[in-house]
Each structure stands twice: as C-alpha cells, then as structure tokens.
C-alpha positions in Angstrom: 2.2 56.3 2.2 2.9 56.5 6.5 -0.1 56.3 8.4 0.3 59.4 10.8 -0.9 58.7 14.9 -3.4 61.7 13.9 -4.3 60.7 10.8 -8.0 60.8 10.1 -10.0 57.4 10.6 -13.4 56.5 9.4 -15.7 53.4 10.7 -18.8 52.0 9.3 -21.2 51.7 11.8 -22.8 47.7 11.3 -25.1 48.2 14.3 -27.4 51.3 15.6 -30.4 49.5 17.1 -29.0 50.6 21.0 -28.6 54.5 19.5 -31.3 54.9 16.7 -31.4 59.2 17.0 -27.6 59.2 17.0 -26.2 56.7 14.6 -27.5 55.0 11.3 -26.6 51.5 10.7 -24.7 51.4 7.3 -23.2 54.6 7.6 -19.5 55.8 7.5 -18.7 58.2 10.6 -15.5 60.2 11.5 -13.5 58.5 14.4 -11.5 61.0 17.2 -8.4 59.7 18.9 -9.3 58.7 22.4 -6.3 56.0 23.6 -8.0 55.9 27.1 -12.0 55.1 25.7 -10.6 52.2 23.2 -8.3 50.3 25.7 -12.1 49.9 27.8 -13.7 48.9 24.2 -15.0 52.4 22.8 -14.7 54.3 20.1 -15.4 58.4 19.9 -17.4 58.7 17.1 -18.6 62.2 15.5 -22.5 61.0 15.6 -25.5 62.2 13.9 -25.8 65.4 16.4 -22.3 66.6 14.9 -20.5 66.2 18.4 -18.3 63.4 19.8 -19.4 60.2 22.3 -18.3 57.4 23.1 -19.6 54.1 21.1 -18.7 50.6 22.1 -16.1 49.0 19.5 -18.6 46.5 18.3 -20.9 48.4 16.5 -18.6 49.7 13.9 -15.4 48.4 11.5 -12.3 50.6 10.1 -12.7 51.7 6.8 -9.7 52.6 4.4 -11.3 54.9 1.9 -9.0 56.5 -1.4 -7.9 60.1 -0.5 -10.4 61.6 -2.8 -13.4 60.1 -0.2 -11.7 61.5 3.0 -11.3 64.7 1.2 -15.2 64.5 0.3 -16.5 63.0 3.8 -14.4 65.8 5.5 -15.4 68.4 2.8 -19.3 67.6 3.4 -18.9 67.7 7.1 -17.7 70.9 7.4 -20.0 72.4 5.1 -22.8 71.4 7.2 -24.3 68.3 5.2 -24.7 65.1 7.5 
C-alpha cells in the first residue's frame, strides 16, 4: 500500500506534564499536516479540546495502526467520543 502526502497520521503522546488539560500522556491523537510548524520542531495535534495546536515534536512518536484502528479512531472522533 502508498502512503499518500494527506494520508491520515496518528502519534502517541509519551509526555503531557507541560499541557495536563489538553493532552493525556499514553494516548493516541490525530496529527494535521503543517510542513511549516514541523521544520521548527512541532507537531499540530487535534488535542483533548477537539481543535488543533501546535505541540513540540518531543512529546509524541508516529504510530502505524492496521486500517481497522484508523477507521475506529476516526469513526469515534467524529461521533463525538474523546
């Protein structure tokens, strides 16, 4: 399978303790394209308040999930469950 430029990219947040309202440490959340934010060394993250910010890099890794959980995470989020 191609990766796509658009395709949709999760990241597992490994550290909240600067963000503790908006992000939960052991948590998988949505990443946004933003070239511009990740050559400074951020990441736009859908957060905990269902919008996007900017995150520094280091608090999160890429995650490759199977389909059937990035049907499932995208499913949930639009229904309205965090």
């Amino acid at each position: 399978m191609t990766r796509q430029k658009d395709a949709v990219r999760f990241l597992l947040c490994v550290n909240a303790d600067a963000y503790p309202a908006s992000l939960e440490a052991r948590k998988v959340y949505r990443a946004l394209a933003d070239p511009d934010a990740e050559v400074k060394g951020f990441v736009r993250v859908v957060d905990e308040s269902g919008e996007d910010y900017l995150y520094p890099q280091s608090m999160f890794v890429a995650v490759d999930l199977p389909q059937a959980a990035v049907e499932a995470l995208l499913s949930a989020r639009s229904g309205g469950a965090a």
